[in-house]
KOLNUSE-508468 format. One record per atom (N, C-alpha, C): residue in three letters; x, y, z. Coordinates in steps of 0.05 Angstrom, whole numbers, plus 5000, padded with zeros to 4 digits. Example, Ala and Ser with C-alpha at 12.3 -4.5 7.8 and 13.67 -1.06 7.14 Angstrom:
// residues 2
ala526448865156/ala524649105156/ala526449345156/ser525749555142/ser527349795143/ser525850015157/
***
This chain:
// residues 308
unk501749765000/unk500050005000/unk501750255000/unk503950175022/unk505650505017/unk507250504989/unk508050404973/unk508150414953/unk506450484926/unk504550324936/unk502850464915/unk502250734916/unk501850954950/unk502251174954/unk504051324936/unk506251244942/unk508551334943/unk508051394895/unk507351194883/unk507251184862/unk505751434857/unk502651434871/unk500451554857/unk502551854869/unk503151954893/unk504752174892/unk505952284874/unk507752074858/unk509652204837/unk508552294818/unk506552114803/unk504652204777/unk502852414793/unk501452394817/unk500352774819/unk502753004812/unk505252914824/unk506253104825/unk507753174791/unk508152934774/unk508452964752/unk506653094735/unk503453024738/unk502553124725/unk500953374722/unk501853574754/unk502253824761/unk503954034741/unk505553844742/unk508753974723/unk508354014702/unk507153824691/unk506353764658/unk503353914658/unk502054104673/unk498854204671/unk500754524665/unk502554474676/unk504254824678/unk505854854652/unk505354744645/unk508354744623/unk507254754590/unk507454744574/unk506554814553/unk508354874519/unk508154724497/unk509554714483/unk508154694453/unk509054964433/unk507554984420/unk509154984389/unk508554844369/unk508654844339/unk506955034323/unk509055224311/unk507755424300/unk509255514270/unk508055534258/unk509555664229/unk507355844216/unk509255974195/unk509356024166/unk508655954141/unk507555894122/unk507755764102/unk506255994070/unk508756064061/unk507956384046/unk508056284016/unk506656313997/unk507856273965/unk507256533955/unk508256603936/unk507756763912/unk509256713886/unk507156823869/unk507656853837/unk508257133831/unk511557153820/unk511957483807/unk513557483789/unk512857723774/unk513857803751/unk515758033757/unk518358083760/unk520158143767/unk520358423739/unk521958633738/unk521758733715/unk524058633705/unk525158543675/unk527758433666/unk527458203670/unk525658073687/unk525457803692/unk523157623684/unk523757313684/unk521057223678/unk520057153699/unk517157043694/unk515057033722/unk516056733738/unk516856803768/unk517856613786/unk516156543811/unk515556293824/unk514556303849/unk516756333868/unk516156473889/unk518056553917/unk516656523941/unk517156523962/unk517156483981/unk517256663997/unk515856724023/unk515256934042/unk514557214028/unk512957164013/unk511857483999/unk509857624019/unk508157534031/unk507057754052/unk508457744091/unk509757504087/unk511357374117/unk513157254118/unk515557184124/unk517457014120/unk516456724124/unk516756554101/unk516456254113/unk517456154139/unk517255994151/unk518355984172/unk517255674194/unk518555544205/unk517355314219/unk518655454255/unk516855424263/unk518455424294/unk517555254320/unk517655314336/unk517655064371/unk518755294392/unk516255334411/unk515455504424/unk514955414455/unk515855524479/unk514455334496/unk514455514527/unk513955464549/unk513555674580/unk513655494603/unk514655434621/unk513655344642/unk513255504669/unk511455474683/unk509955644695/unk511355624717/unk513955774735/unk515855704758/unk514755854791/unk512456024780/unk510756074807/unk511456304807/unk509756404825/unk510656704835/unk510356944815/unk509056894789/unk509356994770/unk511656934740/unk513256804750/unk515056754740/unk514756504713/unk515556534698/unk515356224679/unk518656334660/unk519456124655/unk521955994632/unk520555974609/unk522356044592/unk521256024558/unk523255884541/unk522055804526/unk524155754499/unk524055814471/unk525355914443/unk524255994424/unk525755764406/unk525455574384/unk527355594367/unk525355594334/unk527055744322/unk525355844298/unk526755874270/unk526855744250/unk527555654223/unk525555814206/unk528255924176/unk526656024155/unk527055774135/unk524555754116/unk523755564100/unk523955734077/unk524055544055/unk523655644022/unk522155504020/unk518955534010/unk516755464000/unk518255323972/unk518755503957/unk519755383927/unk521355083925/unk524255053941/unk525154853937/unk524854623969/unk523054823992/unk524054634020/unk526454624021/unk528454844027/unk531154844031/unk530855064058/unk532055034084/unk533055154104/unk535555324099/unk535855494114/unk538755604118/unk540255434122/unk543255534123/unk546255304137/unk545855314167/unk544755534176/unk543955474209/unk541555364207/unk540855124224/unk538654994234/unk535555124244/unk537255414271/unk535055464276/unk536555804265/unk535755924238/unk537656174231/unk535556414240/unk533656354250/unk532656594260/unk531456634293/unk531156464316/unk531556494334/unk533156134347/unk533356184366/unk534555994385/unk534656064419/unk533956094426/unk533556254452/unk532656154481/unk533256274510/unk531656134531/unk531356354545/unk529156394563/unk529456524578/unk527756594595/unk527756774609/unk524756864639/unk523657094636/unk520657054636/unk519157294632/unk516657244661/unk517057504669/unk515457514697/unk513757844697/unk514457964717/unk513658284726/unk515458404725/unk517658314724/unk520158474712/unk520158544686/unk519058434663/unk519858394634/unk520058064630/unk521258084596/unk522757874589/unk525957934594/unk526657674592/unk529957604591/unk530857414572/unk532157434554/unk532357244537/unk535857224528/unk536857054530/unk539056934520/unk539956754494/unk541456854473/unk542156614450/unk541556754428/unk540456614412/unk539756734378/unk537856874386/unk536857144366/unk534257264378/unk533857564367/unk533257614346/unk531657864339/unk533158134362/unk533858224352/unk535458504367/unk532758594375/unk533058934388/unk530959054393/unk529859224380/unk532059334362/unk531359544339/unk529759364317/unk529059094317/unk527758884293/unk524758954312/unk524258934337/unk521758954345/unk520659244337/unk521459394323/unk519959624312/unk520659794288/unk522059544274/unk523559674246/unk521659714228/unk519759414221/unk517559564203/unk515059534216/unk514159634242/unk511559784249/unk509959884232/unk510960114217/unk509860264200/unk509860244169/unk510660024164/unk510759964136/unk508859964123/unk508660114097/unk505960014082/unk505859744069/unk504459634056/unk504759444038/unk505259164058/unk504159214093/unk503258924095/unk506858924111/unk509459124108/unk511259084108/unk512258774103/unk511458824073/unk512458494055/unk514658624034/unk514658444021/unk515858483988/unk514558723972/unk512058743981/unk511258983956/unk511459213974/unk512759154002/unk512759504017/unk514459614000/unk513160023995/unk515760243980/unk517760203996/unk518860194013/unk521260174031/unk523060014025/unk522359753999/unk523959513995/unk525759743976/unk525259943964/unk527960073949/unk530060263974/unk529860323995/unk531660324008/unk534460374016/unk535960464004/unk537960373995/unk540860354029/unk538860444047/unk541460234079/unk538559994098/unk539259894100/unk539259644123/unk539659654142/unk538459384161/unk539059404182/unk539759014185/unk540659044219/unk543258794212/unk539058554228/unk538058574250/unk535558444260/unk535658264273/unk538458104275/unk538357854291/unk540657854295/unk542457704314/unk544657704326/unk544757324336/unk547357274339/unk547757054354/unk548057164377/unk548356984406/unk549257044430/unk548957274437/unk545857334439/unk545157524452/unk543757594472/unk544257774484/unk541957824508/unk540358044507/unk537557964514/unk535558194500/unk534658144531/unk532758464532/unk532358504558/unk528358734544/unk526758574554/unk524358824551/unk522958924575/unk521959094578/unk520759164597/unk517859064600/unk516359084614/unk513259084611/unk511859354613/unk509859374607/unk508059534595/unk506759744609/unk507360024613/unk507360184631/unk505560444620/unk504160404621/unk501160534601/unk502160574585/unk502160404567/unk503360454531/unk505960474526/unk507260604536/unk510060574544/unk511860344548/unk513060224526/unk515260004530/unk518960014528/unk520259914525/unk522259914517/unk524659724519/unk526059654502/unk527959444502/unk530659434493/unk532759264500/unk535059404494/unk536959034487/unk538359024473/unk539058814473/unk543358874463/unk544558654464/unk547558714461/unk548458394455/unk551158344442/unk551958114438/unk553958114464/unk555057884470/unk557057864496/unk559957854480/unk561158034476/unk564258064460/unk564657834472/unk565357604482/unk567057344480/unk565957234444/unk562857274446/unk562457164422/unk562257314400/unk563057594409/unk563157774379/unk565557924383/unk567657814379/unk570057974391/unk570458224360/unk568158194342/unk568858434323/unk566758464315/unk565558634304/unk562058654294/unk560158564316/unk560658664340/unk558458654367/unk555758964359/unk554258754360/unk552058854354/unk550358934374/unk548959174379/unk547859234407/unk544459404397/unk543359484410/unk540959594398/unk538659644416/unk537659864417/unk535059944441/unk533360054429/unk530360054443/unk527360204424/unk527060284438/unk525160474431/unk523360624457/unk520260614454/unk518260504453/unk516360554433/unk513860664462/unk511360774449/unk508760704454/unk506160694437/unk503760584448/unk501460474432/unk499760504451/unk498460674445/unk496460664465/unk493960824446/unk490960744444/unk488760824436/unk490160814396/unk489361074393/unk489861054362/unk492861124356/unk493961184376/unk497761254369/unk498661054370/unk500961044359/unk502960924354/unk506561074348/unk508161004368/unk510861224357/unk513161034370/unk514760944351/unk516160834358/unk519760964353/unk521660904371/unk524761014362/unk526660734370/unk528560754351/unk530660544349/unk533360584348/unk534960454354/unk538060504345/unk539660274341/unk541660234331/unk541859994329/unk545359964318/unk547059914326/unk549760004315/unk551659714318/unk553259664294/unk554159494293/unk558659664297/unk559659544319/unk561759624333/unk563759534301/unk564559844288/unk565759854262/unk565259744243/unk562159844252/unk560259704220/unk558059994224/unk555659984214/unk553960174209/unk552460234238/unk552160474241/unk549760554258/unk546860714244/unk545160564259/unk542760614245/unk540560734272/unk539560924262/unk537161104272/unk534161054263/unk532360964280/unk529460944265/unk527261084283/unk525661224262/unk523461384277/unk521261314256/unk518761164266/unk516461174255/unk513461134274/unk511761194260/unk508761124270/unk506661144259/unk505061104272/unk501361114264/unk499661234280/unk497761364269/unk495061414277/unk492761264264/unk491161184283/unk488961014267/unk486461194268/unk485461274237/unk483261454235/unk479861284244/unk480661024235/unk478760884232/unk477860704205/unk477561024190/unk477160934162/unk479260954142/unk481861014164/unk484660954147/unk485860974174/unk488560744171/unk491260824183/unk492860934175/unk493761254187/unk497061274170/unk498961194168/unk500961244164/unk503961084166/unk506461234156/unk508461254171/unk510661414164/unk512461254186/unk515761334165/unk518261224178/unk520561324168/unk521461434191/unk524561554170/unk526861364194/unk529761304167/unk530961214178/unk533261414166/unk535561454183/unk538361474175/unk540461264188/unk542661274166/unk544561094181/unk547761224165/unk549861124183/unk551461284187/unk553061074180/unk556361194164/unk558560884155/unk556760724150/unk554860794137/unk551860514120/unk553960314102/unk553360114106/unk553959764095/unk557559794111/unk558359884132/unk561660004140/unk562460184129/unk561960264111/unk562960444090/unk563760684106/unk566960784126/unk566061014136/unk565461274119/unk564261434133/unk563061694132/unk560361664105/unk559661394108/unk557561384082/unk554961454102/unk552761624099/unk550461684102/unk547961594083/unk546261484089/unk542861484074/unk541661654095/unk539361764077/unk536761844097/unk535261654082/unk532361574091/unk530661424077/unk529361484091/unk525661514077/unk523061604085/unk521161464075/unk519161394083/unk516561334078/unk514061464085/unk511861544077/unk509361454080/unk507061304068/unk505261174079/unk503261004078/unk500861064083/unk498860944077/unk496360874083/unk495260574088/unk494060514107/unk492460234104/unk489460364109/unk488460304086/unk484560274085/unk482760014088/unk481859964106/unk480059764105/unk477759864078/unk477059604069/unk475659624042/unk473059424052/unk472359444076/unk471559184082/unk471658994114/unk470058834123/unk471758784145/unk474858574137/unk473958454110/unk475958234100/unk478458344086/unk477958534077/unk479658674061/unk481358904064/unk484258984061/unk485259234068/unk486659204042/unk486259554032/unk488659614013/unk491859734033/unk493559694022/unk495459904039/unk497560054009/unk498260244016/unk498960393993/unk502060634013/unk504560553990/unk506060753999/unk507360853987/unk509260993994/unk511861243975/unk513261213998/unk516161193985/unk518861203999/unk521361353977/unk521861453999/unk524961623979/unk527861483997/unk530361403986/unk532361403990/unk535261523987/unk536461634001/unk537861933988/unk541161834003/unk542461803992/unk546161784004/unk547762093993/unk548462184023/unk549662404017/unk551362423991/unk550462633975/unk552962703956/unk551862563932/unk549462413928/unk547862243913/unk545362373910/unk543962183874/unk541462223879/unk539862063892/unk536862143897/unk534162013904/unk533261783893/unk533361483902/unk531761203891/unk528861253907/unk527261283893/unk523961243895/unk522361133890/unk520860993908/unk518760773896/unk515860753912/unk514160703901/unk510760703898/unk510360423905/unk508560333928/unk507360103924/unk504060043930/unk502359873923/unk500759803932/unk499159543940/unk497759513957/unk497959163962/unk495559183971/unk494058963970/unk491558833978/unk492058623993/unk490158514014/unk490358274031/unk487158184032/unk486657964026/unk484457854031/unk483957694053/unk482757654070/unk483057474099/unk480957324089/unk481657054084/unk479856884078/unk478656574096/unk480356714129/unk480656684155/unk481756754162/unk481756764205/unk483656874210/unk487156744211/unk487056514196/unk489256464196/unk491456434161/unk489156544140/unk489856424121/unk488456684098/unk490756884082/unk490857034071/unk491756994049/unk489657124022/unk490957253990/unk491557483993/unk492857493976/unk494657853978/unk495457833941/unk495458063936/unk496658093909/unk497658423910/unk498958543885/unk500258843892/unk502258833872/unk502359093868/unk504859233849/unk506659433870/unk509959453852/unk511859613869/unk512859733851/unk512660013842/unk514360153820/unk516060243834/unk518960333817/unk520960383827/unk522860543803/unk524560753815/unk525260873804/unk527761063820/unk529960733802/unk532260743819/unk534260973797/unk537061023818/unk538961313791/unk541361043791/unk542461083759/unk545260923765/unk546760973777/unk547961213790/unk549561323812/unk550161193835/unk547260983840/unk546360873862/unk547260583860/unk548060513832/unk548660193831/unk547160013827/unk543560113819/unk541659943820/unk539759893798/unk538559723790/unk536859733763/unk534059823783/unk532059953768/unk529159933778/unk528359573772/unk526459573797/unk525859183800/unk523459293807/unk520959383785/unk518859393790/unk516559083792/unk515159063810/unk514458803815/unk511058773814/unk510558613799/unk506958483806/unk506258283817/unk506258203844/unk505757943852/unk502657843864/unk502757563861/unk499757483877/unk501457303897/unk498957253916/unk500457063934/unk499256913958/unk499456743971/unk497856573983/unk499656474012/unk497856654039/unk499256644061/unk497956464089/unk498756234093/unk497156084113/unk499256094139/unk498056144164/unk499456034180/unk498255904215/unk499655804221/unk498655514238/unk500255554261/
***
């Protein structure tokens, strides 16, 4: 009999552990068809979202407290080919309580949690912003990201690589954002140690019967290049057409000191044909200078976005 006690104890207490704990399979799965300008018509992959497979999970340590884990893979719809890293877009563990999160390992910098907020075009492939002409770096190995929690609308996060594992190109980066009612305003920075520093300011107001959208970025020694400068700007609109339907529509300019202006027009549709499973189709004109090094890649795509 005390044995058998002793058994049914362990499975209560196992299956306590296992009521707290929780582990979730989640992806991506993006196609599209486009006609490239100069090019012939191709299917691609992640046109309104990055493809993506991932494994997600929390255990509940009391007190408020729970452990997390992220690990998260980009996919090519076209061939089912992964990156050379396994998990190339997160990998991570960490504790999120009343303090914030804490997160350790592979993992989306902080300046990626509010780079395209404001994007028009769905911030996909057909956003104006894709002419551009500086970047940002978005994910890091061996990192530690740190967020706050939510202080009437008011957030903010800051993340850094640990120089043992970046003894050159340590990557560091903080936001400042809030959201609260119809605002939206977010700020970023994001600097790679003898590589580029990058500045981001954008937001929204939601009218109702339109969202706006605007974003300016500068960055400084852009791609290392010292003393190289871009400014880059956007604005947007998203219109609901519908409860199923939004158009979003934008203009972006790109400007490198001492250079001319690359400019481009986009517009995109999304159809929600649930809430987990979207058509989208859209054009991107563009109207790049050779000064700049670039052909115009005006684009027409359709495309088909499920995710699980």
């Amino acid at each position: 009999m005390k044995k058998s006690l002793i058994a049914l104890s362990v499975l209560a207490v196992s299956g306590a552990a296992m009521a707290q704990s929780s582990v979730t399979v989640y992806g991506v799965a993006d196609v599209y068809v486009a006609k490239v300008k100069g090019q012939s018509a191709a299917a691609g992959s992640g046109g309104l979202a990055t493809s993506r497979l991932g494994f997600k999970g929390s255990e509940d340590l009391g007190g408020g407290l729970a452990a997390t884990f992220n690990f998260e893979q980009k996919l090519n719809l076209g061939n089912g080919a992964t990156n050379a890293k396994t998990f190339d877009r997160q990998a991570n563990v960490g504790l999120k309580g009343g303090f914030g999160t804490l997160k350790i390992g592979r993992n989306w910098d902080a300046m990626d949690d509010i780079f395209g907020a404001s994007n028009s075009g769905f911030d996909s492939a057909l956003s104006a912003n894709a002419i551009w002409l500086n970047s940002y770096v978005g994910a890091a190995d061996a990192q530690l990201y740190y967020a706050t929690p939510d202080f009437g609308g008011f957030t903010a996060a800051v993340s850094t690589q640990l120089s043992g594992n970046a003894p050159t190109g340590k990557l560091t980066a903080f936001n400042v954002a809030y959201a609260k009612g119809p605002v939206a305003v977010n700020l970023g920075y994001e600097k790679v140690n003898g590589g580029q520093k990058g500045t981001m300011l954008n937001g929204s107001y939601d009218l109702g019967a339109a969202k706006l959208l605007a974003s300016y970025y500068t960055t400084k020694d852009t791609d290392g290049k010292v003393g190289a400068k871009v400014n880059s700007y956007q604005l947007g609109v998203d219109v609901p057409l519908g409860s199923a339907v939004v158009l979003s529509a934008g203009y972006a300019s790109s400007k490198p000191n001492g250079g001319d202006a690359d400019s481009g027009f986009g517009v995109a549709v999304g159809y929600n044909l649930s809430k987990r499973t979207t058509v989208y189709g859209g054009v991107r004109a563009e109207s790049r200078k050779a000064s700049n090094g670039q052909k115009d890649g005006d684009i027409y795509a359709v495309g088909l976005k499920h995710s699980f």
